[in-house]
PDB file of N, CA, C and O in Angstrom:
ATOM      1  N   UNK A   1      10.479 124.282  96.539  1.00  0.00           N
ATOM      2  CA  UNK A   1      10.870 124.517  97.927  1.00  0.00           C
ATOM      3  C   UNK A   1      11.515 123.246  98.467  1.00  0.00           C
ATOM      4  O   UNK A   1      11.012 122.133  98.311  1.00  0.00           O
ATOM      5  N   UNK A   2      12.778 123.500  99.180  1.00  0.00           N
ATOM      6  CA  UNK A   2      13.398 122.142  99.774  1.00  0.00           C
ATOM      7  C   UNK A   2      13.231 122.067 101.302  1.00  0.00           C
ATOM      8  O   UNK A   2      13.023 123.100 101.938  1.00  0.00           O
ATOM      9  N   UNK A   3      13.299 121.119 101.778  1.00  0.00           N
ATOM     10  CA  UNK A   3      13.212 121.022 103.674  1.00  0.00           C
ATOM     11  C   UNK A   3      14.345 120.422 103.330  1.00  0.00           C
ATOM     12  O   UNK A   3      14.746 119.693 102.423  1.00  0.00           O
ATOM     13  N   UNK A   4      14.856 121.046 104.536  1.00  0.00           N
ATOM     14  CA  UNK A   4      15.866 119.901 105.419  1.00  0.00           C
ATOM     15  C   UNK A   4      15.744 119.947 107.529  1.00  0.00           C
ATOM     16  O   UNK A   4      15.673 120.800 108.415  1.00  0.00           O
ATOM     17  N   UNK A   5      15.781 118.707 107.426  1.00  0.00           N
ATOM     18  CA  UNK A   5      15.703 118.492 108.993  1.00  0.00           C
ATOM     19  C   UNK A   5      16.523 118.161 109.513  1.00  0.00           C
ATOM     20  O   UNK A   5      17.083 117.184 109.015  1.00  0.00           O
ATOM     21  N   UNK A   6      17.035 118.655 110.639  1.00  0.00           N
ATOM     22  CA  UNK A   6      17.778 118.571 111.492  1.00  0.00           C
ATOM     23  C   UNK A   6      17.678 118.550 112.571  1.00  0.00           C
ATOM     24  O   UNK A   6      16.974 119.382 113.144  1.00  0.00           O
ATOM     25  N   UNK A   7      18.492 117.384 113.375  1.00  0.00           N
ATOM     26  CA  UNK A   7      18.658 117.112 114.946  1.00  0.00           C
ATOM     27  C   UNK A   7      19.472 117.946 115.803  1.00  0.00           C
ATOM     28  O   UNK A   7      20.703 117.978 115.773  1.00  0.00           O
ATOM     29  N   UNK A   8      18.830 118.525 116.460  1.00  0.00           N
ATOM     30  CA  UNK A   8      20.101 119.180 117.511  1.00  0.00           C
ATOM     31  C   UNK A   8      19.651 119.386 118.491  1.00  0.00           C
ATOM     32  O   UNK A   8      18.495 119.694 118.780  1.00  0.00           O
ATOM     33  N   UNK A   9      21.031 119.150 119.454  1.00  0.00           N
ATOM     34  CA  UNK A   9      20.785 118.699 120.784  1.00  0.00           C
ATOM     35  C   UNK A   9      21.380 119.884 121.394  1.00  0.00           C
ATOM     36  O   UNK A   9      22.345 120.386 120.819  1.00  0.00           O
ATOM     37  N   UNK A  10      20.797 120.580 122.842  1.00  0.00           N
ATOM     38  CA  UNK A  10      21.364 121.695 123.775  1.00  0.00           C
ATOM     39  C   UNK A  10      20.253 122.820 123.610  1.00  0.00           C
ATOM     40  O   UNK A  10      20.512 123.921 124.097  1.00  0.00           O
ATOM     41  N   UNK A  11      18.867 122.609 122.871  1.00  0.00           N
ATOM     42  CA  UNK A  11      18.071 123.845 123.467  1.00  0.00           C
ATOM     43  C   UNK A  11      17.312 123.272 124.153  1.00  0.00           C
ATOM     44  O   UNK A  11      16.929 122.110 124.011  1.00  0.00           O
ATOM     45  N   UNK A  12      16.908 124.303 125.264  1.00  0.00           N
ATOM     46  CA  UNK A  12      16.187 124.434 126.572  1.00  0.00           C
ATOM     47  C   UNK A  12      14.951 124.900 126.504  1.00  0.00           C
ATOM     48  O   UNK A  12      14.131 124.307 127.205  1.00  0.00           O
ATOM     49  N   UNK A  13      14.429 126.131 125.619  1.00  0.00           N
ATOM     50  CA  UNK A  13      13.937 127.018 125.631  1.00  0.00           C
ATOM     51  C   UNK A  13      13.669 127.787 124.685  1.00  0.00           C
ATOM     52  O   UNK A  13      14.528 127.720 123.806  1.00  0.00           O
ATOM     53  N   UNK A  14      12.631 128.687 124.414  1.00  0.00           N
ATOM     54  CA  UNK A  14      12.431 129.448 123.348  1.00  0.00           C
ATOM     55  C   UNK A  14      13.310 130.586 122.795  1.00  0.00           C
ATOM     56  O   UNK A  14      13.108 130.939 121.633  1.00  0.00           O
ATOM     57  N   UNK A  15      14.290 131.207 123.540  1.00  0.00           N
ATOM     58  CA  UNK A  15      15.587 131.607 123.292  1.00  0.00           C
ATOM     59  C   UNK A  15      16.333 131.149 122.674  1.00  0.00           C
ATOM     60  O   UNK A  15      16.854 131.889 121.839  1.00  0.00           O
ATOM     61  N   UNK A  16      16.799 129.680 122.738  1.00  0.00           N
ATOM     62  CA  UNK A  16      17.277 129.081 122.106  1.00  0.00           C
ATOM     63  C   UNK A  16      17.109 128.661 120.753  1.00  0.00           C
ATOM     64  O   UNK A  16      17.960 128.495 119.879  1.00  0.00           O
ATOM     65  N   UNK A  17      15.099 128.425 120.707  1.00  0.00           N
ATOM     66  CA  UNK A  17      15.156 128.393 119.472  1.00  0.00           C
ATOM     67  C   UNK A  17      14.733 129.578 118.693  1.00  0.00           C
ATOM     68  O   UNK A  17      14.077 129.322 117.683  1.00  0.00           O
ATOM     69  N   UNK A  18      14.996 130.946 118.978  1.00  0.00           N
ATOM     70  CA  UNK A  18      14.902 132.145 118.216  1.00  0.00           C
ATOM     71  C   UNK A  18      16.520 132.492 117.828  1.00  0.00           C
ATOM     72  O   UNK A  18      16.905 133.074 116.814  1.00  0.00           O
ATOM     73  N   UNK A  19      17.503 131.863 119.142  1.00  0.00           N
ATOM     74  CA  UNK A  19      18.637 132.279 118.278  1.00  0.00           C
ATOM     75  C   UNK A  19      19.217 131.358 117.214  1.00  0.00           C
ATOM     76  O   UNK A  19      20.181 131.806 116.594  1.00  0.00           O
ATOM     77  N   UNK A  20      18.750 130.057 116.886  1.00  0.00           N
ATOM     78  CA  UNK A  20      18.823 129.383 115.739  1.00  0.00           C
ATOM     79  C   UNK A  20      18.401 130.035 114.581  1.00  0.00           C
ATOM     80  O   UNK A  20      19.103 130.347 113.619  1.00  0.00           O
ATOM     81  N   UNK A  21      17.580 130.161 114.690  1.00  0.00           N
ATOM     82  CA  UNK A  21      16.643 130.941 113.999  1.00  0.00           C
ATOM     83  C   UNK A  21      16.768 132.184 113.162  1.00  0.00           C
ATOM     84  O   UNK A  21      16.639 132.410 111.959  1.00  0.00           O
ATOM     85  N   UNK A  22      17.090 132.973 114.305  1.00  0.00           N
ATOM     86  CA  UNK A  22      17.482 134.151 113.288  1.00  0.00           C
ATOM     87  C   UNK A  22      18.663 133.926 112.676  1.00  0.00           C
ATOM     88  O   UNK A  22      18.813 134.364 111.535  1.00  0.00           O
ATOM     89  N   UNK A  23      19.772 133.163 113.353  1.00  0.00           N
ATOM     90  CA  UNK A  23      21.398 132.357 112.572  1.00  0.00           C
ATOM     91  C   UNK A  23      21.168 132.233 111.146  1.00  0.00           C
ATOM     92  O   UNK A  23      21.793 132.731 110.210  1.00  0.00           O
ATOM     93  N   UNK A  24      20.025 131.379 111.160  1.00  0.00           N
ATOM     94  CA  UNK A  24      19.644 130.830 109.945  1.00  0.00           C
ATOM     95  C   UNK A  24      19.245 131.145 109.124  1.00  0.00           C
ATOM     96  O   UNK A  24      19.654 130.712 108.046  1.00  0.00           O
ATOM     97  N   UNK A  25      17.946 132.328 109.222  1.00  0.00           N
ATOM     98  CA  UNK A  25      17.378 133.233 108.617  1.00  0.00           C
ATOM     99  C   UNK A  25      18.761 134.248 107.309  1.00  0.00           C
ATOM    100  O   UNK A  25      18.661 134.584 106.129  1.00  0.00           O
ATOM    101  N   UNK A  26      19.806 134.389 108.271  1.00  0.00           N
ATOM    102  CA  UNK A  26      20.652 134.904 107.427  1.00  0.00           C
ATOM    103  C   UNK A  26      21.321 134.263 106.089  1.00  0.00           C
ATOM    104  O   UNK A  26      21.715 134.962 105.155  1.00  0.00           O
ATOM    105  N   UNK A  27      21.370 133.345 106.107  1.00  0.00           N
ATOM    106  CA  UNK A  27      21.911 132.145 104.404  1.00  0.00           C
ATOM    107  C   UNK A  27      20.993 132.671 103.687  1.00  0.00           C
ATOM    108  O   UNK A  27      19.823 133.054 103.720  1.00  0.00           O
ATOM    109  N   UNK A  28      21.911 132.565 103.010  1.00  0.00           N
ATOM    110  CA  UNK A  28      21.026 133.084 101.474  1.00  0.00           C
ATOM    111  C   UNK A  28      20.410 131.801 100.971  1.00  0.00           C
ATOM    112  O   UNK A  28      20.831 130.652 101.102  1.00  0.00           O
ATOM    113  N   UNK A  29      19.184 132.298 100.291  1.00  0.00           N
ATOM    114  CA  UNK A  29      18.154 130.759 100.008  1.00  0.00           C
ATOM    115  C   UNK A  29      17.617 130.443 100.896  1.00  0.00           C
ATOM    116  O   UNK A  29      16.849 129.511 100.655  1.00  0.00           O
ATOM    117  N   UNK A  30      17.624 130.892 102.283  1.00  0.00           N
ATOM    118  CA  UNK A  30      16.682 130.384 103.988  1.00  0.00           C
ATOM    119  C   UNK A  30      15.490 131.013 103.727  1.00  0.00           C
ATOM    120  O   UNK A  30      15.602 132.239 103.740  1.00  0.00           O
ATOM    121  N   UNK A  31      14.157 130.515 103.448  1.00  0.00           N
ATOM    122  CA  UNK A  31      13.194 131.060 103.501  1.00  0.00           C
ATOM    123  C   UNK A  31      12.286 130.997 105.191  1.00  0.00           C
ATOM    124  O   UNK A  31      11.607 131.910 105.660  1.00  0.00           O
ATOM    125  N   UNK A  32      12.516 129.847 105.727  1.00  0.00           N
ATOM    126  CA  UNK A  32      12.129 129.823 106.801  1.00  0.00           C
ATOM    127  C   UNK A  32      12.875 128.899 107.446  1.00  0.00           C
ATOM    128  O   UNK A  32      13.629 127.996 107.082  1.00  0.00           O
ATOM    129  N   UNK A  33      12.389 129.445 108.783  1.00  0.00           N
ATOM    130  CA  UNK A  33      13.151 128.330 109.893  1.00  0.00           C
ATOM    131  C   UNK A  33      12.093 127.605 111.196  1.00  0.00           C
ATOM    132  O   UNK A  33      11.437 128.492 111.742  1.00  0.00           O
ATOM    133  N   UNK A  34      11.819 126.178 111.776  1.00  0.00           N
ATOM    134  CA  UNK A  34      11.173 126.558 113.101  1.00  0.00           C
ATOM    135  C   UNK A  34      12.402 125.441 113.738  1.00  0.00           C
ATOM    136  O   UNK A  34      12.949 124.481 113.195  1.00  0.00           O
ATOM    137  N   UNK A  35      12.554 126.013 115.086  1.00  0.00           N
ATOM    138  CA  UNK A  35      13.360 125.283 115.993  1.00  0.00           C
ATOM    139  C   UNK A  35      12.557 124.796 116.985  1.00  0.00           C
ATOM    140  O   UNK A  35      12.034 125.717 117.612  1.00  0.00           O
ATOM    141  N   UNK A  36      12.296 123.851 117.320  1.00  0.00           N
ATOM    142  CA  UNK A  36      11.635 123.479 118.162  1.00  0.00           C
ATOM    143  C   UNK A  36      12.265 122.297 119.460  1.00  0.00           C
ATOM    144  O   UNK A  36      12.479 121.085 119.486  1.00  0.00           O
ATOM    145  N   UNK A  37      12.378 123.284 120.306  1.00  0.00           N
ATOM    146  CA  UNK A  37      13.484 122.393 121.764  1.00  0.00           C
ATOM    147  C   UNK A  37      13.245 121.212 121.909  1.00  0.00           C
ATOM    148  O   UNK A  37      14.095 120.322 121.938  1.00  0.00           O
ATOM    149  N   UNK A  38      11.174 120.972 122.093  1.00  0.00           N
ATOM    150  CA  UNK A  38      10.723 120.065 122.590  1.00  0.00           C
ATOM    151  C   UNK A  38      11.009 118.440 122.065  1.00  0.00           C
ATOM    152  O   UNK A  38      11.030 117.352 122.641  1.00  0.00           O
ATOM    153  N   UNK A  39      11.194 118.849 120.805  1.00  0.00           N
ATOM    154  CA  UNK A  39      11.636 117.786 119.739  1.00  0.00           C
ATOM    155  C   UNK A  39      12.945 117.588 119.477  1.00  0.00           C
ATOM    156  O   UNK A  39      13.335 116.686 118.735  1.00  0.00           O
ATOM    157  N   UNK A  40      13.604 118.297 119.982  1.00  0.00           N
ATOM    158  CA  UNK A  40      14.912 118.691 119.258  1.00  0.00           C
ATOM    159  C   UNK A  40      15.385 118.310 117.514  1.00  0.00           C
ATOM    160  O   UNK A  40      16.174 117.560 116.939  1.00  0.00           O
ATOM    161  N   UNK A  41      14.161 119.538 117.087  1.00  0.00           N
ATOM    162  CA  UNK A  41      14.413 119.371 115.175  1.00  0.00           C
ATOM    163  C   UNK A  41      14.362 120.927 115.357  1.00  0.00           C
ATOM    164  O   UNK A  41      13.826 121.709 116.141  1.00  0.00           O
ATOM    165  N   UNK A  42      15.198 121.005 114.229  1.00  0.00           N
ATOM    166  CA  UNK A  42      15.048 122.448 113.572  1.00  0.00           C
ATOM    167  C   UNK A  42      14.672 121.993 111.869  1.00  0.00           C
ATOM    168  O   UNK A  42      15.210 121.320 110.990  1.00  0.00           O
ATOM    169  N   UNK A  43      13.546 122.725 112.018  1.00  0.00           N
ATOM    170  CA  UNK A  43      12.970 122.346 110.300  1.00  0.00           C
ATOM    171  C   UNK A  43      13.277 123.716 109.222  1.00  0.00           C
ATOM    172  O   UNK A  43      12.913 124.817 109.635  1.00  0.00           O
ATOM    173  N   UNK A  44      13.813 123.649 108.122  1.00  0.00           N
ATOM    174  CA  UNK A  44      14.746 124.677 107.235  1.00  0.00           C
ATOM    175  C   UNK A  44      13.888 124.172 106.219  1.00  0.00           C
ATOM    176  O   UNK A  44      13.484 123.009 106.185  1.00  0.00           O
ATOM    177  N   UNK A  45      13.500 125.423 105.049  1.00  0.00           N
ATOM    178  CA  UNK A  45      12.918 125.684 104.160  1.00  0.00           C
ATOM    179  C   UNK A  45      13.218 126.543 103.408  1.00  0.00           C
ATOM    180  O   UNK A  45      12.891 127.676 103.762  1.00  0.00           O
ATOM    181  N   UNK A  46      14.057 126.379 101.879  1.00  0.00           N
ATOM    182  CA  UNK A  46      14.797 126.487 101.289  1.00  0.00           C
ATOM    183  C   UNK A  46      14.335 126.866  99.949  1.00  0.00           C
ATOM    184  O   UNK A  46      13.691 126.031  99.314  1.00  0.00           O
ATOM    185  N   UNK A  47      14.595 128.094  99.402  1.00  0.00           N
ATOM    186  CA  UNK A  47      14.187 128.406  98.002  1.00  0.00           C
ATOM    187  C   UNK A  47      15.162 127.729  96.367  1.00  0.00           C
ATOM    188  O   UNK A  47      14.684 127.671  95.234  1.00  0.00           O
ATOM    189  N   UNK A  48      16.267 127.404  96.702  1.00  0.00           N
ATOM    190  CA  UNK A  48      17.423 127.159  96.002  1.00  0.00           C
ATOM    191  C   UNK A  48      18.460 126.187  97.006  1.00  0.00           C
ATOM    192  O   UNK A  48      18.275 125.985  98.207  1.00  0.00           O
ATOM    193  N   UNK A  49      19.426 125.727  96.295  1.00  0.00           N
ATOM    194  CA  UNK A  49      19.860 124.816  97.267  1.00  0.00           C
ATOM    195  C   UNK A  49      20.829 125.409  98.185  1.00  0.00           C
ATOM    196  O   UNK A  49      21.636 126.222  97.735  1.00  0.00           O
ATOM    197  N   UNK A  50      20.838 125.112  99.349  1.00  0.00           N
ATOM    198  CA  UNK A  50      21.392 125.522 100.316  1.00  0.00           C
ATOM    199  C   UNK A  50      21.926 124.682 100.687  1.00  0.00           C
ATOM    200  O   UNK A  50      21.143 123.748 100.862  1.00  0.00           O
ATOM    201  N   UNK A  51      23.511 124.296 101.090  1.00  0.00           N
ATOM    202  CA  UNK A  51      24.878 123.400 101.688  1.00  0.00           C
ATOM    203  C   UNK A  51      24.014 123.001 102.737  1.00  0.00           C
ATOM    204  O   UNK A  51      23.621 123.985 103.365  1.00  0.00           O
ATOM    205  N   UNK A  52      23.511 121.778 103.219  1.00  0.00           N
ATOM    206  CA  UNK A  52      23.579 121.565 104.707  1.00  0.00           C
ATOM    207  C   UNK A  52      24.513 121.982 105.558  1.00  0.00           C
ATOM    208  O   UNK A  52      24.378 122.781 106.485  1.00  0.00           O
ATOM    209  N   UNK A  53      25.872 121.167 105.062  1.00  0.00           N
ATOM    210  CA  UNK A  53      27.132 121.782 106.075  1.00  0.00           C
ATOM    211  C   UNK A  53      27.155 123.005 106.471  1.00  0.00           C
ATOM    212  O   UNK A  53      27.857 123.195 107.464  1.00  0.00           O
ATOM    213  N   UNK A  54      26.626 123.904 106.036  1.00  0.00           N
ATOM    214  CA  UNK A  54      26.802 125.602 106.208  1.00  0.00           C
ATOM    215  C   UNK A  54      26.098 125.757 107.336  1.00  0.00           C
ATOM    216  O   UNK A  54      26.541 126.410 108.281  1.00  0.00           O
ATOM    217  N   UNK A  55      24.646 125.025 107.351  1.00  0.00           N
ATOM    218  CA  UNK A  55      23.531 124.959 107.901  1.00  0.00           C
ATOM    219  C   UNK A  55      24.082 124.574 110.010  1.00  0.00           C
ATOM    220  O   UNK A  55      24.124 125.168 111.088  1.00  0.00           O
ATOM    221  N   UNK A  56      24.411 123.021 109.328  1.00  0.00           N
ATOM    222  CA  UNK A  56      25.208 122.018 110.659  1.00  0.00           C
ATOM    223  C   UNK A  56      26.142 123.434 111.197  1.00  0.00           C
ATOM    224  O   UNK A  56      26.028 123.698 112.393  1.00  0.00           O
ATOM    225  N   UNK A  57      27.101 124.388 110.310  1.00  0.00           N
ATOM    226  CA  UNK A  57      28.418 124.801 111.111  1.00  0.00           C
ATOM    227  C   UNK A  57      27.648 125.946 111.892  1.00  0.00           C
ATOM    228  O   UNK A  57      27.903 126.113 113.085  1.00  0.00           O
ATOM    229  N   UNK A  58      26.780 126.681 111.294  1.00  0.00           N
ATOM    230  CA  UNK A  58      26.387 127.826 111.921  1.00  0.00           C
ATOM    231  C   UNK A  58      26.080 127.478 113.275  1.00  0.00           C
ATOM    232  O   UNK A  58      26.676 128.010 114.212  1.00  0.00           O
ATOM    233  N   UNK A  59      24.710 126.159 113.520  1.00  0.00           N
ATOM    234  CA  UNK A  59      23.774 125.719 114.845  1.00  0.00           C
ATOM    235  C   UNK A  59      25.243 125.548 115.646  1.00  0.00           C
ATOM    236  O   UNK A  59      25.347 125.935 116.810  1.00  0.00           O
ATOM    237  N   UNK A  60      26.615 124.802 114.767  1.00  0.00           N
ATOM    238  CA  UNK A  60      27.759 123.813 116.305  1.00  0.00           C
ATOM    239  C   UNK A  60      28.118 125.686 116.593  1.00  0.00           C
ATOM    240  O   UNK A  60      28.412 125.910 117.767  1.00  0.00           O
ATOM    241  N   UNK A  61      28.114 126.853 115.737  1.00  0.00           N
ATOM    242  CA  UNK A  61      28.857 128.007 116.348  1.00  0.00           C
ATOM    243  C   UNK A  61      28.117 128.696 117.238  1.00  0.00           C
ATOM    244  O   UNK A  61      28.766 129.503 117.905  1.00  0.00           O
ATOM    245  N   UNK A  62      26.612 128.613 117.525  1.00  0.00           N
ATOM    246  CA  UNK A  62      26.292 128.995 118.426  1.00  0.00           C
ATOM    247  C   UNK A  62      25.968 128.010 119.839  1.00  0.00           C
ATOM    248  O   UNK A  62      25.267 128.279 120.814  1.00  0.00           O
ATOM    249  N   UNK A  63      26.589 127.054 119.599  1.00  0.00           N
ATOM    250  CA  UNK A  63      27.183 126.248 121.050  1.00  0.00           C
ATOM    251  C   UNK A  63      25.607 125.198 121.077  1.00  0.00           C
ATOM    252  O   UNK A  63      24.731 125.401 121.918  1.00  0.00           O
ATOM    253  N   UNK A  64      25.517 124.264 120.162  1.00  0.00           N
ATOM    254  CA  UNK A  64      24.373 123.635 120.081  1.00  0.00           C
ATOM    255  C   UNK A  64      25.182 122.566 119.232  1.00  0.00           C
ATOM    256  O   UNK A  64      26.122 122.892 118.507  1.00  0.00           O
ATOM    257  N   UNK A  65      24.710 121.182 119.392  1.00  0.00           N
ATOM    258  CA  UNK A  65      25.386 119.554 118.403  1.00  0.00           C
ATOM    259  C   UNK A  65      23.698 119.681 118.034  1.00  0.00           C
ATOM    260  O   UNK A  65      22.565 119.774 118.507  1.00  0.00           O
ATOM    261  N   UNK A  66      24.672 119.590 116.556  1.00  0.00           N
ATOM    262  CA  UNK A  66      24.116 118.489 115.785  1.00  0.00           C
ATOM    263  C   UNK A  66      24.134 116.963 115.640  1.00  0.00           C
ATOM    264  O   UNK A  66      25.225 116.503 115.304  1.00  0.00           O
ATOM    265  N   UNK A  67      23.292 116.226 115.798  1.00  0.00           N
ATOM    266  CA  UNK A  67      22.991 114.856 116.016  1.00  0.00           C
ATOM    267  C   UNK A  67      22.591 113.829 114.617  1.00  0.00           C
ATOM    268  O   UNK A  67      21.513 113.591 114.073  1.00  0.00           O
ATOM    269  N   UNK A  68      23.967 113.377 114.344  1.00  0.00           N
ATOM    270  CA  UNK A  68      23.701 112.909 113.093  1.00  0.00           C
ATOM    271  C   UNK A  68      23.273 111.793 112.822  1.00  0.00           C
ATOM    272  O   UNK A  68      23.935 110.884 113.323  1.00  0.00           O
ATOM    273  N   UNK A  69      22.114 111.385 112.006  1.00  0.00           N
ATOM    274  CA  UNK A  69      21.444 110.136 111.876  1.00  0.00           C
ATOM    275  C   UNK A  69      21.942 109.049 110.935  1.00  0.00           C
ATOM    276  O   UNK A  69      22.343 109.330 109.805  1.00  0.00           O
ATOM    277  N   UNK A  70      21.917 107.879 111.378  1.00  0.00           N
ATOM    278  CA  UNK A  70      22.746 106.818 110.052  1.00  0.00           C
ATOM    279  C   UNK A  70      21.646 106.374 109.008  1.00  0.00           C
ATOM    280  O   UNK A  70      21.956 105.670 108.047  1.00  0.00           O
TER     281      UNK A  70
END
């Protein structure tokens, strides 16, 4: 199983993080997702490898930044 974590900035609310969520749920290899506003992480759990980038383009298409760490 792989994690990947991610920063993203623009949720408010638990809406917000269900529509990440289900976004995500759709990639193939997404076994789970939690979005969590309060933190602003969305934590991804992965059966096979899954592109981050795919991951990053979906969250910027539903009108949410990703916040990239150095």
């Amino acid at each position: 199983m792989n994690k990947i974590e991610i920063k993203v900035k623009g949720m408010v609310c638990s809406e917000c993080e269900k529509r990440i969520e289900n976004a995500l749920m759709n990639i193939d290899g997404v076994v789970s997702v939690k979005a969590d506003h309060d933190k602003e992480l969305v934590v991804i759990e992965t059966n096979k490898n899954v592109d981050k980038e795919e991951i990053e383009r979906k969250i910027i298409d539903l009108d949410f930044k990703v916040i990239k760490e150095n």
